[in-house]
C-alpha positions in Angstrom: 0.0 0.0 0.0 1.0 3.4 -0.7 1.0 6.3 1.6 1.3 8.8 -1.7 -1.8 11.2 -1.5 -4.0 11.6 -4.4 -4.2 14.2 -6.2 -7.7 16.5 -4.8 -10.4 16.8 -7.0 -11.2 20.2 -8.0 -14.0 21.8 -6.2 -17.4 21.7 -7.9 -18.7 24.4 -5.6 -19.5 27.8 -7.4 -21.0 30.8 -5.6 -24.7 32.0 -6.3 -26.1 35.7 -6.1 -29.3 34.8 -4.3 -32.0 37.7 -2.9 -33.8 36.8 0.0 -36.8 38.1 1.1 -38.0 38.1 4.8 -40.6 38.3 6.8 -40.2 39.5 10.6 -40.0 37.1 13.2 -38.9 37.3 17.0 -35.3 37.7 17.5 -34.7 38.6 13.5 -32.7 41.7 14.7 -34.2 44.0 12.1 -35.5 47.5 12.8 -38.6 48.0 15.2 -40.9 49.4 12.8 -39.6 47.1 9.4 -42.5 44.4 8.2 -39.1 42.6 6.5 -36.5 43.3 4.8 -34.2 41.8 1.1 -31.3 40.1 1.7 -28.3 40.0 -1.1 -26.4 36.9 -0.2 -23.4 35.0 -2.0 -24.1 31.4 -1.6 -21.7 28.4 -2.6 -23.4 25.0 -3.5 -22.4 22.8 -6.3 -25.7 24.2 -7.6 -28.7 27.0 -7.6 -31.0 24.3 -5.7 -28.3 24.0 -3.2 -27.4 27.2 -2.7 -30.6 28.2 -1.6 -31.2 25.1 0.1 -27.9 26.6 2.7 -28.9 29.8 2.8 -32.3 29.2 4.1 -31.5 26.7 6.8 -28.7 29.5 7.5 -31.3 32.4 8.1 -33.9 29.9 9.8 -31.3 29.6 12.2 -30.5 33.0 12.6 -34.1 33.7 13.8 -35.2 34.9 10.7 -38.2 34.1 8.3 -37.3 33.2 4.7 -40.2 33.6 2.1 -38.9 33.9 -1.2 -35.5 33.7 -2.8 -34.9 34.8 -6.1 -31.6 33.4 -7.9 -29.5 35.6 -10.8 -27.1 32.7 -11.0 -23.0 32.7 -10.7 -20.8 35.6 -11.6 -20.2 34.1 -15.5 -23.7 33.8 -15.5 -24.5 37.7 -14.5 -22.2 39.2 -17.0 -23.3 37.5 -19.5 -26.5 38.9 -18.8 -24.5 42.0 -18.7 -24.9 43.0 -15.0 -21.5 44.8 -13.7 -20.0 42.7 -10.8 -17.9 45.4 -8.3 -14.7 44.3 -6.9 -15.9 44.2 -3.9 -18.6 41.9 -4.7 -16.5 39.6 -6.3 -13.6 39.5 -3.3 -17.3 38.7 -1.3 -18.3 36.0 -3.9 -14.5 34.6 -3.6 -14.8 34.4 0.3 -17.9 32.9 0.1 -16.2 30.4 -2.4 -13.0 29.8 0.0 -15.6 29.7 3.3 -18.1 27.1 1.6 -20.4 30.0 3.3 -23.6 32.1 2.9 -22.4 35.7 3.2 -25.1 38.4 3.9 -23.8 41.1 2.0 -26.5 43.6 2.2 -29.9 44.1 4.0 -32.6 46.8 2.9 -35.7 46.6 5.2 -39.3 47.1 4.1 -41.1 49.7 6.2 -44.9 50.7 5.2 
């Protein structure tokens, strides 16, 4: 037997722009008078399905209350659509990648 280590598969895992939307909830930490709030997250998952799949069981456990998630896909995937990806979105999207993590990168809350 040979103690040589095999070469490591390269990842599959890519990152995913997801938007979540929120509902309030006990505990959610957003603003007194908010009825919710969008979340921009960067998701990795060796797919879309599993991307969101992470980033809702992320924010469930963060006491907050997921209700819809709307997915624009990886970073190729956006500028081919031709959305502009800031560098500071993509060194998010890479730490994300690196992390195998859900990052919250912004939060906009809904108020009446």
């Amino acid at each position: 037997m040979s103690n040589e280590k095999k070469p490591k598969k390269p990842s599959r895992q890519q990152v995913f722009t997801l938007l979540v939307e929120v509902g309030r909830k006990d505990g959610d930490g957003l603003p007194d008078k908010s009825t919710g709030a969008a979340l921009m997250c960067y998701a990795s998952g060796v797919d879309e399905a599993e991307a969101v799949r992470e980033t809702v069981a992320i924010l469930k456990q963060a006491d907050m209350a997921p209700l819809d998630v709307t997915g624009y896909g990886t970073a190729d995937e956006r500028r081919a659509q031709g959305h502009e990806i800031e560098k500071d979105e993509e060194e998010l999207m890479a730490r994300a990648l690196a992390e195998n993590s859900v990052i919250v990168a912004q939060v906009n809350p809904f108020f009446d």
